[in-house]
N, C-alpha and C positions, 0 to 999 in steps of 0.2 A: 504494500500500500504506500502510494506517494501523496503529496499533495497537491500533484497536477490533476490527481483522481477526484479530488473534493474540492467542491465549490467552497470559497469564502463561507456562505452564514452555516455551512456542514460543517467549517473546522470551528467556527466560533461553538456550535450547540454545541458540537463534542465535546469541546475545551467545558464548558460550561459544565455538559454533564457529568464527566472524570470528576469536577473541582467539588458536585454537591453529594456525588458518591461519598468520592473521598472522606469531605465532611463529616457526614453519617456514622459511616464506618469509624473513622476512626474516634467520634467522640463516645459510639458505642462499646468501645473496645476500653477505653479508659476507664467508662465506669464500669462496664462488665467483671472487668481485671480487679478496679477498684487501686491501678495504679495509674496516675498521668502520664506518663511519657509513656504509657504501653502503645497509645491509637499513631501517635510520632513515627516511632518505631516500627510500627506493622505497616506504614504505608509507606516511610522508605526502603524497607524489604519486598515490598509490591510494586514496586517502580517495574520490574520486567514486565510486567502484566499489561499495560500499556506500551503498545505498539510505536516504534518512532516514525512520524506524522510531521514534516514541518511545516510549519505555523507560520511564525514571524520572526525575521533578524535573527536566529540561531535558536530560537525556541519551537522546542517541539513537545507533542503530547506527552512523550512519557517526561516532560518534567513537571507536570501538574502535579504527580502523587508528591514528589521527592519535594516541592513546594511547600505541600499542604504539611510535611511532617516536620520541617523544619518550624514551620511556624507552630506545630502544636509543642514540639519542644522546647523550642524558648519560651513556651507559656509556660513550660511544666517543670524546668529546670531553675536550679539557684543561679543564675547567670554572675553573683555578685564573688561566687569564686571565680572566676577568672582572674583578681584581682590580687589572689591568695593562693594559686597552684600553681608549678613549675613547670613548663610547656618542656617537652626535647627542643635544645636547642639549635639540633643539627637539622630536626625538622623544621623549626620557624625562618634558619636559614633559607633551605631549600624553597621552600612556598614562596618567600620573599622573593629570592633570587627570579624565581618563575612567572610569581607574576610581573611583578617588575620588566623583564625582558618581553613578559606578552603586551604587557599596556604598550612598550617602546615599539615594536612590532607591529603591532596595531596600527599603530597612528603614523608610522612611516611608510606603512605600506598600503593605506589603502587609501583607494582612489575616490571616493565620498563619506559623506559622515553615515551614511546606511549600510555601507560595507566597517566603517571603521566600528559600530555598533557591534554588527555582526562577528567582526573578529574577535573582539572584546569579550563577547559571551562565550566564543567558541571555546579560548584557551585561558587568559588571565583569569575569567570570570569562572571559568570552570575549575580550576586550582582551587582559588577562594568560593564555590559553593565545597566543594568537595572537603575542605578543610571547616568548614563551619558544620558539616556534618560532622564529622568525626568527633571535634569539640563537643558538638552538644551532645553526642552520644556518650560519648565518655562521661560527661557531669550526670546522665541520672543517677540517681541512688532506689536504692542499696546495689554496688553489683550484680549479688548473685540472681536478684529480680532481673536485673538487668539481661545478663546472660542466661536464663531460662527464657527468657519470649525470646528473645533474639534467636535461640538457638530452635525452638519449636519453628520462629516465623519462615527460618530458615529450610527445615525442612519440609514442611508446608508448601514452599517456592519453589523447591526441588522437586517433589515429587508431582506438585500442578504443573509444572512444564513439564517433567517426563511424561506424563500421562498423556497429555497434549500432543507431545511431539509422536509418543508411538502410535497414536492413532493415525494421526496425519500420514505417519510412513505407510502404517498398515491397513488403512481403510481409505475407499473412496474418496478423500474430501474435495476433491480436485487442487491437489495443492497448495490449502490452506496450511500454512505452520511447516513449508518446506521453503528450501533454498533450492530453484533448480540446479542441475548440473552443469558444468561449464564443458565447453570443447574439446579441451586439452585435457580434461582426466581422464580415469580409466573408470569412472562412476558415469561416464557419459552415457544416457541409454540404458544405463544397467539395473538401478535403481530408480525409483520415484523421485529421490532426491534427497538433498541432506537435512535432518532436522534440525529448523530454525527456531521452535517453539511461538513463543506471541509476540518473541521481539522484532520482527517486520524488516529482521538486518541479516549478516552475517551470521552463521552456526558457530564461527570464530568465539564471539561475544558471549551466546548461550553455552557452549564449551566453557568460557572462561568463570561464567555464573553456577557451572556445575561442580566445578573445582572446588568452589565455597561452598557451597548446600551437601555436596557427597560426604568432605573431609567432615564439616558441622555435624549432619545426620548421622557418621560412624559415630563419633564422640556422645552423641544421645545413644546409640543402639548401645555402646559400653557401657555407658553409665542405668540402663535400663535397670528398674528393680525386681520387675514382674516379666513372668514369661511373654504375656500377651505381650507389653508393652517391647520387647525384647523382638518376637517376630516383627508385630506392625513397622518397627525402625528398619529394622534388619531388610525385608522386602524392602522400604521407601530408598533405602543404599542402592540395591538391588536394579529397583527399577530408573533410578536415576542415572544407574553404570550402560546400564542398557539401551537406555537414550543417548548417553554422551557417545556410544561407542557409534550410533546411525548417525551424530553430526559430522562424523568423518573428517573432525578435527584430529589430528596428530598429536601437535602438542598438548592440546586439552589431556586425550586420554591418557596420554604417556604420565604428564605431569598427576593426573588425578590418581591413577593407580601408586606413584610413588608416593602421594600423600599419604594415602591409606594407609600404606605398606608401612610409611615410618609411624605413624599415630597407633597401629595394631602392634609394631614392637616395643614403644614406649610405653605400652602400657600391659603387655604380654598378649596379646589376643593372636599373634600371627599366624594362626589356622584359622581364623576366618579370611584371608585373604583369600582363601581357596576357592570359595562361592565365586567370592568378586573376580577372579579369572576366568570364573566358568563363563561368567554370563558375560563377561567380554567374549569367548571364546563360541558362546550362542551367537550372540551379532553377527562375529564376522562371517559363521554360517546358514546367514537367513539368506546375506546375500548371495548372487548366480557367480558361477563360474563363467569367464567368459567364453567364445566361441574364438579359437586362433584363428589366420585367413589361412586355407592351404598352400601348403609348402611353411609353412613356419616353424625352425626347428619344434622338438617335441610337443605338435602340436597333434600327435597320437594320442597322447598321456592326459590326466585330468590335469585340471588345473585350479589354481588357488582361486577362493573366492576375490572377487574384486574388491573386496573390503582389505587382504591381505596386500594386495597388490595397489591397493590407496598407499599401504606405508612404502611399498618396496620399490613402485615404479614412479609415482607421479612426484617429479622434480620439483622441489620450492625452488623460490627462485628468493629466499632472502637477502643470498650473499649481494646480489645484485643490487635492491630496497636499498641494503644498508650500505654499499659503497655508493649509491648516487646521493643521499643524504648525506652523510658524510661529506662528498663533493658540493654538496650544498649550503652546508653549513662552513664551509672555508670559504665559499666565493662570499658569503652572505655573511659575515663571522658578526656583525656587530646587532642586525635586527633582524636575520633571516630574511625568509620570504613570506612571511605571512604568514597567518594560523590559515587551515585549510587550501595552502594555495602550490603546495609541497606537486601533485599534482598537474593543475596549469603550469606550472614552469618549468616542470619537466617536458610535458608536450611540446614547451617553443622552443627546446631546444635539446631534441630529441640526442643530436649525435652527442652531446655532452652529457645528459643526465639519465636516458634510456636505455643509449647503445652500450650497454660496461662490460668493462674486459673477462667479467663473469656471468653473464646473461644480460636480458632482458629487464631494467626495471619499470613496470606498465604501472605502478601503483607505488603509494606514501611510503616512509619506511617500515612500518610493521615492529617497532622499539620506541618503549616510551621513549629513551632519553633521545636517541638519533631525531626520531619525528621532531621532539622540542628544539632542537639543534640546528635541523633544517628551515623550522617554523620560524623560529625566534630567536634564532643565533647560538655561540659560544654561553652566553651568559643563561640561557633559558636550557640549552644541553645542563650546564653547571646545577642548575635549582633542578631541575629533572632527577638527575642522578645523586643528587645530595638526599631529598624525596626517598626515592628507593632507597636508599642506602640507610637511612633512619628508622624506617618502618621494618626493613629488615632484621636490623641490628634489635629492637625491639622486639621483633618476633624469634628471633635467635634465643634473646634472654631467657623467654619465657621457657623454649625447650632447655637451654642449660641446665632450666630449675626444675624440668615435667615430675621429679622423679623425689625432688624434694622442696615442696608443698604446693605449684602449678594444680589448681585442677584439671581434670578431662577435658573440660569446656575451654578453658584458655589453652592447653596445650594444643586442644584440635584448631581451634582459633588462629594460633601462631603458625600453625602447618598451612594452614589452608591459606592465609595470608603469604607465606611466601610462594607455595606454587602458583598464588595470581601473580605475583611480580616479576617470578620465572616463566609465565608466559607472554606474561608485558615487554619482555627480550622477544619475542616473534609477532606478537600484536600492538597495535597502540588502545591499549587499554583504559585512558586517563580521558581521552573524550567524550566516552559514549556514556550515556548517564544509564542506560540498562546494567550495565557491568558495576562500574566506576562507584555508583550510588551504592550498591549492595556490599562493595568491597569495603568500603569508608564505615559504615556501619558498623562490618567487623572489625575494623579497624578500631574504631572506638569504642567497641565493646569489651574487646580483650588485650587490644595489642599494647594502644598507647595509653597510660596511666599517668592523671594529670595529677603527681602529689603535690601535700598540702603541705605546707610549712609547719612548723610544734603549734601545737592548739595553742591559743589561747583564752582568756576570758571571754571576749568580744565576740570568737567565732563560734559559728553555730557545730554541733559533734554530729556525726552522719545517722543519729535518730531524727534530729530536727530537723535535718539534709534530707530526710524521707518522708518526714512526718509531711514537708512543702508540697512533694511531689505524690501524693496522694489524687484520687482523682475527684474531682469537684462534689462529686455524692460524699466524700468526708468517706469512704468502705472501708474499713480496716485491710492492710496490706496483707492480705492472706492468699498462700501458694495457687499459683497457678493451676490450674484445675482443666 
């Protein structure tokens, strides 16, 4: 779905309707929960459910939900620590640095104040939504409330897009919820197509949102107390592996099963890894085997499914991505080319940034920091990579410690959080607010930990810190149910 498909007053009603859903639901879920930040929370997790649609100047549908949650958040949070908790510094760098070089960017590259708008939200403005999410998620109280909806809303996401997705592949829908095939692969014809689930984009993206919901979902199936609860999780792993493996993402699945792998031996489970290969190893035999042309060597003999030969025959062409970025960010070293324009400027001038001495590069660089680099120069590469390299470093801690006192939930937390940033090395992960939104969440749910200075008289202790964030019925904060 684009929005040369929809008339003007169609994206206005939709925009409209998302906004008074959204509403609803989420001040439902507050007092349902009987916590505030709970309805915040479940609609920046719900941001994939809303298809990206654009609108206006860089805005599109799926940022109505991630909108609506921010603002029930800062209703719901003590915003007056901020004033009182110690930010990482390497990450306040980093954001600085990036958006800095995207405002500079912006305005030197573009050719009207409707494009310069437009840049603005694209990248600087997207660093700082993305950073104000994380904040305010980080402030609700009490954690562990925190990290149970979080990790429920999570799997909840996970498993309403698998469900989605495998219909799509496996039933009529006439390719709603897919990605057609492209030319050049070996899925060309072979399959239905790749599942995209409701994000209306790339399978890249929905791979990248599986990464998070798979790793999250194990860490609740561990932690399960009862048998029931113990399958129900264990299938929602299950059928989410099995989806990620029909997006015929690469790196998604590679990364997602190594998530697993390590979160089941930090915590001793690694015989359930067993399932999780089978049903990868279901997927790749749903799909056909191909038909060789004759005369093709051993094309007597069967031959692997086309799923197997998604990994084995169809060449990326990253090296290429990341050498013309690269080249573009040295011609461009002080404000780049522009947020989203990585692209156009390689088309005018194709033998420099196209033709590379390692392929073809047809497309952005597919690398948070390289894209920033290309976009917005040396200084925007710099805040990029300082970015990853904070969140990482923080998600590192927390496994240092899995084994002494991390819970489940943070340690799955921190796993999952780095294999999105390990796939942020082959995608640009930091634009798209389908992904981006949901990672930040997690991010501030487990990763980054805003400490407070020594109490003192004047501050409030994190009873009062909860007592605030109660939801408007005054419900006593009692366990998620």
């Amino acid at each position: 779905m684009t929005a040369d498909d929809l008339s003007i007053p169609t994206l206005v009603g939709l925009s409209i309707g998302i906004a008074v859903v959204g509403l609803i639901a989420g001040r439902w879920l507050s007092r349902r929960t009987g916590w505030a930040p709970a309805g915040g929370t479940a609609l920046l997790v719900a941001t994939p459910i809303v298809p990206f649609v654009p609108v206006v100047s860089g805005v599109s549908l799926d940022d109505i939900l991630p909108l609506l949650g921010i603002a029930f958040l800062a209703a719901a949070v003590d915003l007056g620590r901020l004033r009182r908790v110690k930010v990482p510094w390497l990450l306040v760098v980093g954001v600085a640095l990036a958006v800095g070089a995207g405002v500079a960017s912006s305005l030197a590259n573009a050719s009207s104040p409707g494009q310069a708008v437009t840049m603005l939200l694209r990248s600087p403005g997207r660093y700082a939504f993305l950073t104000v999410i994380v904040v305010l998620v980080a402030l609700t109280e009490p954690p562990d409330r925190r990290g149970a909806l979080t990790a429920r809303a999570m799997a909840l996401l996970g498993t309403a897009e698998a469900v989605f997705g495998l219909a799509a592949f496996f039933l009529p829908l006439g390719g709603l919820g897919l990605e057609p095939t492209r030319k050049f692969s070996v899925l060309y014809f072979e399959v239905p197509g790749r599942i995209a689930g409701t994000l209306g984009i790339s399978p890249n993206f929905l791979g990248a949102i599986f990464i998070l919901t798979i790793v999250v979902t194990t860490g609740l199936a561990i932690e399960a107390r009862t048998g029931r609860d113990r399958v129900v999780l264990w299938s929602s792993v299950l059928v989410q592996m099995l989806a990620l493996t029909l997006t015929f993402t690469r790196a998604s699945l590679g990364v997602a099963i190594v998530g697993v792998a390590v979160l089941l031996l930090l915590r001793g489970r690694i015989r359930y890894l067993v399932p999780v290969l089978c049903v990868v190893a279901i997927g790749f035999a749903t799909t056909p085997s191909r038909t060789a042309p004759p005369g093709t060597p051993g094309s007597e003999g069967p031959r692997a499914p086309v799923a197997v030969e998604r990994l084995t025959s169809d060449i990326p062409d990253r090296l290429a991505l990341w050498y013309s970025a690269t080249l573009m960010m040295l011609d461009h070293p002080l404000t780049g080319v522009g947020p989203g324009r990585t692209v156009a400027v390689a088309a005018g001038d194709r033998d420099r940034y196209v033709h590379t001495p390692v392929g073809a590069a047809e497309n952005n660089a597919h690398n948070t920091i390289l894209l920033a680099g290309a976009e917005l120069g040396v200084a925007g590469a710099l805040g990029a990579l300082l970015v990853n390299l904070a969140i990482g470093l923080a998600a590192l801690g927390i496994l240092l410690r899995s084994r002494r006192g991390a819970t489940v939930a943070e340690t799955a937390g921190a796993v999952a959080v780095l294999g999105y940033l390990a796939q942020g090395m082959v995608n640009n992960l930091f634009n798209v607010a389908a992904a981006s939104v949901v990672f930040a969440v997690v991010v501030g749910a487990w990763v980054i930990r805003l400490e407070t200075g020594s109490p003192s008289a004047s501050q409030p202790n994190a009873d009062d810190q909860a007592q605030r964030q109660r939801a408007p019925t005054g419900t006593p904060l009692e366990p998620i149910r």
